[in-house]
PLY file of the C-alpha trace (Angstrom):
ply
format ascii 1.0
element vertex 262
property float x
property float y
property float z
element edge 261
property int vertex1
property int vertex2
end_header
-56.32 86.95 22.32
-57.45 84.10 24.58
-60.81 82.24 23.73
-63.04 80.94 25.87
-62.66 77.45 27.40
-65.50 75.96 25.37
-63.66 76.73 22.21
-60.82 74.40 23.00
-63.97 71.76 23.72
-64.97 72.37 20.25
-61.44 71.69 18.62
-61.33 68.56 20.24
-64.37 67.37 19.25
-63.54 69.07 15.74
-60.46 66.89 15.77
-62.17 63.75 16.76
-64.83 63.89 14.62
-62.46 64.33 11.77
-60.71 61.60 13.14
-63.89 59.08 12.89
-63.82 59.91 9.07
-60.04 59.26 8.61
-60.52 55.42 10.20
-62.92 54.74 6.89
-60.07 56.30 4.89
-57.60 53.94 6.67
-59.28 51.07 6.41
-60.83 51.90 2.40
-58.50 53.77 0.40
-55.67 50.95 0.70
-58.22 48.63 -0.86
-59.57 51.10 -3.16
-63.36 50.93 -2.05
-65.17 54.06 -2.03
-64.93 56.31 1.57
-68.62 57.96 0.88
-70.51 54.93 0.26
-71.56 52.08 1.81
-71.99 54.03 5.32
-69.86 52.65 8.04
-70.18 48.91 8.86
-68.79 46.24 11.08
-65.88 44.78 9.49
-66.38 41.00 10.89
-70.12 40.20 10.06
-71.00 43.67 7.75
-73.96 45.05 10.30
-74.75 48.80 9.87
-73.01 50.71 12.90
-75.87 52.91 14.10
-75.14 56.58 14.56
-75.11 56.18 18.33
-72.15 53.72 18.46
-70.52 56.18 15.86
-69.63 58.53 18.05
-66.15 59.09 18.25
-64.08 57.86 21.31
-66.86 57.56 23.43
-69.26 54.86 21.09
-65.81 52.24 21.03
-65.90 52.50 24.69
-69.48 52.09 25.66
-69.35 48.98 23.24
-66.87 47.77 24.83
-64.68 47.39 21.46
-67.35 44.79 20.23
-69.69 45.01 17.52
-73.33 45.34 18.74
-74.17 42.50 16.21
-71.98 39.73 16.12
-70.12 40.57 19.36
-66.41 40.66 17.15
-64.01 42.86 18.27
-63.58 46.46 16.87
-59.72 47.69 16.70
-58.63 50.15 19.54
-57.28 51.94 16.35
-60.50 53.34 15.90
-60.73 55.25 19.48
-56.66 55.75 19.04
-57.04 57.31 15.92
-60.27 60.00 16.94
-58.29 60.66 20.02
-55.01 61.86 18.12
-56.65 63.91 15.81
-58.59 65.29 18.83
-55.47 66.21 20.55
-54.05 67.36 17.46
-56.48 69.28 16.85
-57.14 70.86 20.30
-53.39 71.95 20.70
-53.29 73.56 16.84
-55.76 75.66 18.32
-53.70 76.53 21.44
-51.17 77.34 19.38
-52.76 79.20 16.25
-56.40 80.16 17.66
-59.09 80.88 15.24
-56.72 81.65 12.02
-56.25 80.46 8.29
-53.01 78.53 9.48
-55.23 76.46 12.24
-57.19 75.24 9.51
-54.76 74.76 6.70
-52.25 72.91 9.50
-55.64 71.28 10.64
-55.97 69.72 7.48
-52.62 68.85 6.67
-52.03 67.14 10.25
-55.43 65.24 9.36
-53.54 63.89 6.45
-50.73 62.96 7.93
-52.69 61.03 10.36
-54.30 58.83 8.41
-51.07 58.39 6.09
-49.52 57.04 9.34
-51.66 54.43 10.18
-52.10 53.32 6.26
-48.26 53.00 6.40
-48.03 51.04 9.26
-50.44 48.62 7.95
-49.84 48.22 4.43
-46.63 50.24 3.93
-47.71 52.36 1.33
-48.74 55.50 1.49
-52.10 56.30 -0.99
-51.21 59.27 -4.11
-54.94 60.20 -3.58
-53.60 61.73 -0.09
-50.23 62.63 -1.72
-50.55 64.06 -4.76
-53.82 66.32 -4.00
-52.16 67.18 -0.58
-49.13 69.23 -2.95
-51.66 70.67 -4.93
-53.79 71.94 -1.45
-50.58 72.85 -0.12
-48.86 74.96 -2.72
-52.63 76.78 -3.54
-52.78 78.25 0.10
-49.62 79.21 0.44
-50.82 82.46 -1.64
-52.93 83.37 1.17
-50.42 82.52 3.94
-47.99 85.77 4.22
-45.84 83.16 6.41
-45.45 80.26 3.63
-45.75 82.07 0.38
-45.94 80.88 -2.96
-42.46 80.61 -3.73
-41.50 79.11 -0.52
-43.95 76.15 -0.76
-42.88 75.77 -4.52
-39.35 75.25 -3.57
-40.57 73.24 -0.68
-41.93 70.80 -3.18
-38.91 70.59 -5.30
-36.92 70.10 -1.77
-38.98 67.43 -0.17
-39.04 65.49 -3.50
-35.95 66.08 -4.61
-33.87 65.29 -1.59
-35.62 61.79 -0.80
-35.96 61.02 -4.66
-31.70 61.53 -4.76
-31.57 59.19 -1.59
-33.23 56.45 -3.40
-31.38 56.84 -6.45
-28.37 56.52 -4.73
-29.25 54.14 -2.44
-30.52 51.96 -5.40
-27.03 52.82 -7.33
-24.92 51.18 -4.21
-27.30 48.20 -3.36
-29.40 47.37 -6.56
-31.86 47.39 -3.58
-34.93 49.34 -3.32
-34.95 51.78 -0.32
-37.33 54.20 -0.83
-40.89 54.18 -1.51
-42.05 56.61 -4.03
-44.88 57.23 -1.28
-42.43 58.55 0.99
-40.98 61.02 -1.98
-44.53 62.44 -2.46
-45.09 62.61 0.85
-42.33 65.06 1.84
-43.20 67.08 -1.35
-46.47 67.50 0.47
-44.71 68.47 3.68
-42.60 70.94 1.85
-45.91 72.78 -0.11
-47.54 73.19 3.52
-44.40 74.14 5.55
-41.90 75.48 2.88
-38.35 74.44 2.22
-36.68 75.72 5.24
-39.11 72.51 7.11
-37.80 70.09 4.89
-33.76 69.40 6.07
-35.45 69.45 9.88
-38.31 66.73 8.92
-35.26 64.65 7.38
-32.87 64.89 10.08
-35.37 64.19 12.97
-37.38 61.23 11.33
-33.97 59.65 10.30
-32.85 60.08 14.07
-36.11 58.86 15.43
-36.40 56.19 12.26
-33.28 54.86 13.19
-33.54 54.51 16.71
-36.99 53.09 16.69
-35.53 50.59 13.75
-32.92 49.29 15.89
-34.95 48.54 19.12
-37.49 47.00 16.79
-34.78 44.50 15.22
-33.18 44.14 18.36
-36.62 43.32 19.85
-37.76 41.04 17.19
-34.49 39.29 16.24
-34.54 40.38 12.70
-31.81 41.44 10.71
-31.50 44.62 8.47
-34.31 43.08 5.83
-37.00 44.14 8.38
-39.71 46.30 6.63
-40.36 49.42 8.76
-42.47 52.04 6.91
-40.64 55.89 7.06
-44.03 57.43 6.37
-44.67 57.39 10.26
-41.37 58.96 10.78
-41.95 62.00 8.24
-45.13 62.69 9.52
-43.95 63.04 13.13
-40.65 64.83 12.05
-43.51 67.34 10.13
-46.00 67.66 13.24
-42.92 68.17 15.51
-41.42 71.00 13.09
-45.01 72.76 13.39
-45.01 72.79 17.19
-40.93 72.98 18.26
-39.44 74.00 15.14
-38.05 77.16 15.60
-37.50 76.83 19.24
-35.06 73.32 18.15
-33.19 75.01 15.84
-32.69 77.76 17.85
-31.21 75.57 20.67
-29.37 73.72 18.34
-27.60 76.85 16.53
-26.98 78.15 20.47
-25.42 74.55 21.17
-22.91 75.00 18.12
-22.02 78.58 18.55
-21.03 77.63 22.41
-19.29 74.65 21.31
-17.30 76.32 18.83
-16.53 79.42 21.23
0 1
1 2
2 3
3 4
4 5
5 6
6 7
7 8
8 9
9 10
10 11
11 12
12 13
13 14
14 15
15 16
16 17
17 18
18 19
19 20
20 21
21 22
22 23
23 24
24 25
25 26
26 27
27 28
28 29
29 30
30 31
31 32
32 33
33 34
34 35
35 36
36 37
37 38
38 39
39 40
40 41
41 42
42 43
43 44
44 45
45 46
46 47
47 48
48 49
49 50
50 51
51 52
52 53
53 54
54 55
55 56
56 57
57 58
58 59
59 60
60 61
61 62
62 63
63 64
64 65
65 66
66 67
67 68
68 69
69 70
70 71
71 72
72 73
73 74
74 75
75 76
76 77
77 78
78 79
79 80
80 81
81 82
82 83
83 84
84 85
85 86
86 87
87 88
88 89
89 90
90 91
91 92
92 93
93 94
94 95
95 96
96 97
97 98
98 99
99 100
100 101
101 102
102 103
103 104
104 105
105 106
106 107
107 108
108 109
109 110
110 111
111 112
112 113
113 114
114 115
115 116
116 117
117 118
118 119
119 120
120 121
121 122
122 123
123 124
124 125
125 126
126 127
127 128
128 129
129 130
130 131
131 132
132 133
133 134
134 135
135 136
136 137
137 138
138 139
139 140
140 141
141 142
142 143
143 144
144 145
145 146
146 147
147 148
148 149
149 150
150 151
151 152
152 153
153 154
154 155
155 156
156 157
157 158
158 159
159 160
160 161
161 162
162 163
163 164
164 165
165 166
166 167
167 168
168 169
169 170
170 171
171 172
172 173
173 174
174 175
175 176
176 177
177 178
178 179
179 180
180 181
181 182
182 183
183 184
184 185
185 186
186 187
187 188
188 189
189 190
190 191
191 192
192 193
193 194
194 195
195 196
196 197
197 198
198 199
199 200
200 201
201 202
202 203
203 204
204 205
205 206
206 207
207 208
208 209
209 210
210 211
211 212
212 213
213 214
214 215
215 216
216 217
217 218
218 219
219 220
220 221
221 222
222 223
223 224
224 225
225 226
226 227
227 228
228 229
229 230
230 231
231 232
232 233
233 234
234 235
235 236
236 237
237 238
238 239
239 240
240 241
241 242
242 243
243 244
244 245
245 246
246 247
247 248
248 249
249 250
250 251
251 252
252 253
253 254
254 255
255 256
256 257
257 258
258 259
259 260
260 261
């Protein structure tokens, strides 16, 4: 059933919205302040943002991206930030209309979002998104005939397993650490909202897309293989794209090896 046009208006703003309250996550939880309380403030010289510059998107650009007070710059991650989520948002809702998996994906995409841009900053990723997001994630799946409770439960053992395996053995061969325990918890999150069958796709894709990024960024920056890149980024976009192209990409690539082989 199609909605009408407005509704799509609505998930945007939804999205956005949502997305105004994830930049106070980003910038708070990685230094452990509280996200309810102060309200939001300019980082430079600590003014009060009034609720009219709040608004998402469209407050950062009629400021100009400077405080009202002190005239310091605000981050375009703030406007970035609403604007994904809005998009996000808007085309979950294309996809899934008004239905329990919008919301649950809603929420879990919303995650994911600010565990990107936490990652990118600080490379870590927070267990207060982490470790509630399996719980969240394995309790709906009893009231999402698609996931299922045994699904997501194996989805969790999966997503944690697999990576946790990858860092032992990468740790065996190089006494190095390789893996964040973020990034375990993270796909063990991925694999309560998605299920198992998500997991080996979200691993092959954010490798592919890890690596490639990873080598124009050293190649770019004249760095050798000790260049930090976080993989949290590259999970969470392997996850979104398994929720939007999943099924058709495996699909196409089954097709490619059947022809190949015949």
């Amino acid at each position: 059933m199609t909605c009408p046009a407005i509704y799509y208006v609505f998930a945007f703003l939804l999205g956005a919205a949502v997305g105004s309250f994830l930049n106070v996550c980003i910038y708070r939880l990685p230094r452990g302040t509280s996200i309810v309380f102060p309200p939001s403030a300019c980082p430079a010289c600590g003014s009060r943002i009034a609720p009219c510059d709040n608004i998402p998107i469209l407050g950062w650009l009629l400021l100009g991206g400077r405080c009202r007070s002190c005239k310091g710059r605000i981050s375009w991650q703030y406007p970035a930030v609403e604007l994904l989520n809005g998009l996000l948002t808007l085309f979950l809702f294309i996809k899934f209309q008004l239905s329990p998996t919008f919301f649950v994906l809603f929420l879990f995409c919303s995650a994911l979002v600010a565990v990107t841009f936490i990652d990118i900053e600080h490379q870590i990723i927070p267990d207060s998104i982490s470790l509630p997001g399996i719980v969240v994630g394995f309790a709906v799946s009893f009231f999402l005939p698609w996931l299922g409770w045994k699904n997501s439960l194996i989805g969790i053992v999966a997503g944690g397993g697999s990576l946790l395996l990858v860092a032992y053995g990468y740790h065996l061969l190089t006494r190095k650490e390789g893996m964040g325990g973020g990034d375990i918890k993270l796909l063990a999150m991925m694999g309560a909202f998605l299920g198992w069958k998500a997991v080996p796709f979200i691993i092959f894709s954010s490798s592919v897309v890890g690596s490639v990024v990873g080598v124009a960024l050293m190649a770019a920056r004249k760095k050798g293989s000790q260049l930090p890149i976080p993989f949290g980024p590259f999970l969470a976009f392997g996850a979104v794209l398994y929720i939007f192209f999943g099924r058709e990409l495996i699909g196409w690539y089954l097709g490619l090896g059947g022809a190949l082989r015949g």
